[in-house]
Structures are given as C-alpha cells and as structure tokens.
N, C-alpha and C positions, 0 to 999 in steps of 0.2 A: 901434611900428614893425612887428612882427609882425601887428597887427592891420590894419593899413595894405595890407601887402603881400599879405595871404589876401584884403580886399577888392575889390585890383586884378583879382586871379586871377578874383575869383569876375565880378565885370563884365567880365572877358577873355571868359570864358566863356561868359556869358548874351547880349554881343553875339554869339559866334561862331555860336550856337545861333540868335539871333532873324535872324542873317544868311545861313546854311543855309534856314534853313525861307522866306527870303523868296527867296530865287533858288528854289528848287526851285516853288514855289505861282506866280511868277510865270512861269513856260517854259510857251512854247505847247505843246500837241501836234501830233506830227507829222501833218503831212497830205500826199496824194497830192502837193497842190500846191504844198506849200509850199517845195521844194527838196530837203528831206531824204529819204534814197530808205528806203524801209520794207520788211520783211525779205522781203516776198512781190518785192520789187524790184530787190533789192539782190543782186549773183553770190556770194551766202553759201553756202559749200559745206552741203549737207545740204537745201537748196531749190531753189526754181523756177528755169533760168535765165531773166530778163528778156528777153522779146520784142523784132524787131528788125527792119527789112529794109534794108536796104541796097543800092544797084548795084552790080553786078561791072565793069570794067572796058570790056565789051561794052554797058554801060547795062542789062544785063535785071539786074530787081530780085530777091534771094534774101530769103528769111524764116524763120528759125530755126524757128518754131512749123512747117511746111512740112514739116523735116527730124525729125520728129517720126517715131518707131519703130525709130529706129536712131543708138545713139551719133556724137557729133558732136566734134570737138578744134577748139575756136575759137585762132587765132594771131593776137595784135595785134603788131603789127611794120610798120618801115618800111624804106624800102631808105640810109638814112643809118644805121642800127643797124648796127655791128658783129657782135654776138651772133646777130641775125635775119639774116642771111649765112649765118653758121657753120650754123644746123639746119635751113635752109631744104632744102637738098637730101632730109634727113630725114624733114621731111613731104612731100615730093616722094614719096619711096621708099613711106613711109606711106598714099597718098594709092595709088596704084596694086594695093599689099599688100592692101588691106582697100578696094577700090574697091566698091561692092555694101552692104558689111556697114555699113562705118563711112564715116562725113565729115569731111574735113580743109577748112578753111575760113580763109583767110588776112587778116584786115580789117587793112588799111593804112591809119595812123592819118598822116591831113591833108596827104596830097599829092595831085598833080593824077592823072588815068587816064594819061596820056601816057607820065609817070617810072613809073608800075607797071607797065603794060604794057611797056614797056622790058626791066623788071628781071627781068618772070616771062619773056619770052622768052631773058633772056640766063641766066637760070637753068635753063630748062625747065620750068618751071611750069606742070601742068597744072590743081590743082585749085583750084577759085574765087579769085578773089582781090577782097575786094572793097574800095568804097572809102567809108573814114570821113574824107571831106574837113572836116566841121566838126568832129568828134568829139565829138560828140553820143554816140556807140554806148561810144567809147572813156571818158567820164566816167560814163556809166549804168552801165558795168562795172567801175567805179572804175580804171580803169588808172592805175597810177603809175611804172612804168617799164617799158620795154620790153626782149625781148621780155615779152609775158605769156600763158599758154595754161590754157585752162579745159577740163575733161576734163567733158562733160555725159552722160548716162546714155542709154537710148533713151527714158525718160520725160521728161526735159528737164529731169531735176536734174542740182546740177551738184555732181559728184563730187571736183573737183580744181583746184585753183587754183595754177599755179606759173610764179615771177616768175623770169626769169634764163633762158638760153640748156636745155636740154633736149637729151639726149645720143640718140641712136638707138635705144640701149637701156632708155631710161626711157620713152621714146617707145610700140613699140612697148608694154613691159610695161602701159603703162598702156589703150592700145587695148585687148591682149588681154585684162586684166581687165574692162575695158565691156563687152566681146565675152559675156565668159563670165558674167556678172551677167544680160545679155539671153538668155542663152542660145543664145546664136549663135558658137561659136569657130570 
C-alpha cells in the first residue's frame, strides 16, 4: 500500500511538472499587436506615459506627448460619478493655481460633448476636458474605476497612479512635488 501511494505522488508530480512546462512553452509572446499592452505601454508608474490625442469638447484635438516639459494630472471621470463631483472643483482650483507650470486635464470616459459641456459649465470648469467617447484612452490606461488620476512628470513619466476620489490636499502635495522634481516650484 505504501508503495502504491509514493507512486501516486510521484506521477502527481511529474504530470504536474510536464503540465507547467507545457503551458509555459506553449504562450505566445507578447506583441504590440497582440492586445496585451507592454511595459513601454502600459501607465506603469516609474515609465513612459502612453501617448494620446483626444478632442476637447470644442473638437480641437490635445496630445499628451504636446504637453511635454511640464508636469501634467490626467483625471478620468464622468459626470454620473459621484466621487468625480466631489474633487472636481479641486482641480478646478489646481488648474488656475499652477496655470503655466502644471496641466490639469479631465478625460471624460464615454459620454457625448453636449453632457460635458453642460457639466464643465455648471461646474466652472475651465481646464480641458476632453472626451473618451469609446474609451479607447480610458482601457490603454487600464482604468478600472473611477475616479482615476495619473500624476506624469515634465518628462512624461508617470509618477503616480491613484484610484478613488483625491482630497485638495493630496492634490496639490502631489503637483508640488512634480513642481519641485522639475525644478520649477
């Protein structure tokens, strides 16, 4: 019986081993095209952030790579979000505060211009707001829930990834820290 049962184990184990080694040998590698997005791709803090353009509201197109030599706070949020209410006046304030220095940038994931434009006026919204009707922008930057705000460097790394509503105070501290990395406070 003991010999029985040591030989179960051992064929538990050389399937488990020859079934390892056959998933692993058989997975494609990732490619640009394949769907999977690759780290040069993907809003992985300590890299690149991923290129983009978008229209604002007005139809004139904006481009990330553009806003290149000065920190950028990308906001994905929609005017159905609670949370993205709550700090919208925030970066409002933020957006005026560091008008020059820094860019505060609101991409509105999957409504039409009509309900944004609405919203930035009934809020006062001055800085871009632009719009990810397919969200195309909003899956390339893996959003998973809203709000979500990406803190990018002046080089166009991205510094800071944080999911959930952002207090005034976390707000700024985190501009001023872009600020003072770029050497610009």
């Amino acid at each position: 019986m003991l010999k029985s049962r040591f030989e179960w184990i051992i064929l538990i184990m050389i399937a488990a081993l020859l079934g390892g080694a056959w998933i692993m040998m058989s997975q494609e590698p990732a490619t640009a095209g394949s769907g999977i997005l690759t780290l040069a791709e993907a809003p992985i803090v300590g890299h690149p952030a991923p290129n983009f353009t978008l229209p604002n509201t007005l139809g004139q197109e904006v481009t990330l790579h553009d806003l290149a030599g000065q920190p950028v706070v990308l906001n994905f949020w929609a005017t159905w979000c609670a949370p993205c209410r709550v700090e919208m006046p925030a970066f409002q304030q933020a957006s005026v505060q560091y008008n020059g220095r820094a860019t505060i940038i609101g991409i509105n994931q999957g409504e039409a211009a009509k309900n944004v434009t609405g919203f930035g006026a009934e809020y006062g919204i001055t800085y871009p707001l632009l719009l990810d009707t397919d969200q195309q922008i909003s899956r390339l930057y893996e959003v998973r829930g809203l709000p979500t705000t990406l803190f990018i460097d002046a080089n166009g790394i991205v510094r800071e990834v944080v999911i959930g509503a952002i207090t005034p105070a976390v707000l700024q501290n985190r501009v001023e820290r872009l600020l003072a990395e770029a050497g610009n406070p």
